[in-house]
Wavefront OBJ file of the C-alpha trace (Angstrom):
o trace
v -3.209 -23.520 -8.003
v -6.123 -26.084 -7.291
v -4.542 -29.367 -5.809
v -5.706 -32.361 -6.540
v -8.250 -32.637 -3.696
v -10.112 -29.525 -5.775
v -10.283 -27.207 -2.661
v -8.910 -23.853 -3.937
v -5.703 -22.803 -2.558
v -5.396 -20.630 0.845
v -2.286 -18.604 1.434
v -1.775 -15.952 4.611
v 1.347 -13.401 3.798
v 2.536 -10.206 5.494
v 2.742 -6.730 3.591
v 6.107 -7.397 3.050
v 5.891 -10.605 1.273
v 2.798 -9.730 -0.215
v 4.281 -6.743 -1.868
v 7.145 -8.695 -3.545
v 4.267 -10.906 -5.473
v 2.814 -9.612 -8.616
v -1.149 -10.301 -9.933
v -1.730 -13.562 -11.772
v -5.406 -12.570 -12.899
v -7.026 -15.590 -11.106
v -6.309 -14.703 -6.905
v -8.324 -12.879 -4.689
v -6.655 -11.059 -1.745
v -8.111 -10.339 1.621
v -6.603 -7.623 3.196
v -7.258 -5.632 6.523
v -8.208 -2.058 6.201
v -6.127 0.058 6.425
v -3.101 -1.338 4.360
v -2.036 -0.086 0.933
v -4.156 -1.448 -1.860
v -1.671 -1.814 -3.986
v -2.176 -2.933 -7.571
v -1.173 -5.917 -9.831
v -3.611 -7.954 -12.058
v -5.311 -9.655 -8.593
v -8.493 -11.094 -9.440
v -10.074 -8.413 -6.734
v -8.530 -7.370 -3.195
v -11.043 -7.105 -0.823
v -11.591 -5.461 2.537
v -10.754 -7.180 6.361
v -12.056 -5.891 9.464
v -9.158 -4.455 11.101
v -8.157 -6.532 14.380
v -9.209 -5.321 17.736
v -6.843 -2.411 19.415
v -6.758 -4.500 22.441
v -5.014 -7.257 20.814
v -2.456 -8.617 22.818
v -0.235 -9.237 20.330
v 1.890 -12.134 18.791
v -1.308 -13.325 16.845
v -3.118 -15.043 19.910
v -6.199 -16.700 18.480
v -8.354 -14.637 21.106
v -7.622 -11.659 19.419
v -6.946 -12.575 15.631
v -9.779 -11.571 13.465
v -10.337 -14.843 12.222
v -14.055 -15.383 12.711
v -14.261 -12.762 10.350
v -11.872 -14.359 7.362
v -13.669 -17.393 7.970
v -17.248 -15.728 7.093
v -15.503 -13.786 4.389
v -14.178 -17.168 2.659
v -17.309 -18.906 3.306
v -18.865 -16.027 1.596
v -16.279 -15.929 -1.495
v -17.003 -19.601 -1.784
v -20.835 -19.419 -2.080
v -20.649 -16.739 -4.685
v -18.136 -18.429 -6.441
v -19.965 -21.518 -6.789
v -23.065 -19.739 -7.710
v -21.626 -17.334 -10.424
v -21.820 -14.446 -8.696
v -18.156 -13.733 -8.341
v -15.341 -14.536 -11.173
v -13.881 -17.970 -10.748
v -10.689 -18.234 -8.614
v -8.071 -20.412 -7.706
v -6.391 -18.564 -4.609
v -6.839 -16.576 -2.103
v -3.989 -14.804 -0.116
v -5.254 -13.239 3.300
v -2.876 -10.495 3.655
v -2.916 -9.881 7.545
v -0.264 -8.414 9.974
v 2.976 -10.166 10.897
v 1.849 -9.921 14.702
v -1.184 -11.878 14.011
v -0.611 -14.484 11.229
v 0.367 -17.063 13.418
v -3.063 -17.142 14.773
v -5.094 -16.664 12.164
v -3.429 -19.383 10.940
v -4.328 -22.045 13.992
v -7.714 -20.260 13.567
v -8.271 -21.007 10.170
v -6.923 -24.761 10.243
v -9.011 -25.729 13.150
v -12.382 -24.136 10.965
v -14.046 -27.179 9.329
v -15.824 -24.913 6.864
v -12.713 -23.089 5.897
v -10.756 -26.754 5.563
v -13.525 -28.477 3.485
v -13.354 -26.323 1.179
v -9.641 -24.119 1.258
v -6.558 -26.104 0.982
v -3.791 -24.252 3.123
v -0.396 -23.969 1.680
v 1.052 -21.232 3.630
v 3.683 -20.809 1.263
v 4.975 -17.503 2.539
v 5.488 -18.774 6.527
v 8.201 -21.164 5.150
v 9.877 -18.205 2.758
v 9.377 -20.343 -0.181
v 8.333 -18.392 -2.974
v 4.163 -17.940 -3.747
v 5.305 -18.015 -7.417
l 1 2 3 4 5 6 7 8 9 10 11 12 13 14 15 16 17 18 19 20 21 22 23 24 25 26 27 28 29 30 31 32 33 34 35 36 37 38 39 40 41 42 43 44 45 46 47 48 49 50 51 52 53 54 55 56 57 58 59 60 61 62 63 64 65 66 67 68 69 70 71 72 73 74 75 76 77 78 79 80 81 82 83 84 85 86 87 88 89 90 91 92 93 94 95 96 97 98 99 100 101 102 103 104 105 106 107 108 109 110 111 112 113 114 115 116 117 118 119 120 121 122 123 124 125 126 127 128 129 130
């Protein structure tokens, strides 16, 4: 799922649609702690912080964790690039509904995360991931 521009694809989905997608052997999924691991052929699902019990709600960028997911894809790129992690060609950041809207804004307005993740938020337009 590597467009053209060869930054590997970026994806943020709710449980719900997260839990209607099955394992394709080459994603990684981010998810916050807490939630159901779930299981599938996912290249490896890895751990969130959980967001702050003061958060105001409705995904406001002050309170999305997104400082964190940025550092954690940074991360995931630097070991992918340097062989310590499998090769992958996705990641979905599985967050809650509440706060995907900001994590979102967050994560576009990152210039790490955009030189090197491609956002195709499939599962905000309920087209399917698959």
């Amino acid at each position: 799922m590597q467009g053209d521009d060869g930054r590997i694809a970026l994806d943020l989905m709710d449980e719900t649609a997260f839990a209607r997608l099955s394992g394709d052997g080459k994603t990684l999924v981010l998810r916050m702690a807490g939630t159901d691991g779930g299981d599938g052929q996912w290249l490896d699902q890895l751990v969130l912080p959980a967001p702050s019990p003061f958060a105001h709600g409705g995904g406001c960028v002050c309170c999305a964790p997104d400082g964190a997911i940025a550092a954690m894809l940074a991360d995931l790129f630097r070991t992918r690039v340097t062989g310590q992690r499998p090769w992958f060609a996705r990641v979905i950041v599985v967050v809650p509904a509440a706060l995907r809207e900001g994590t979102r804004q967050a994560l576009e307005a990152n210039r790490v995360v955009a030189a090197r993740y491609r956002p195709v938020w499939l599962s905000m337009t309920n087209t399917p991931a698959h």
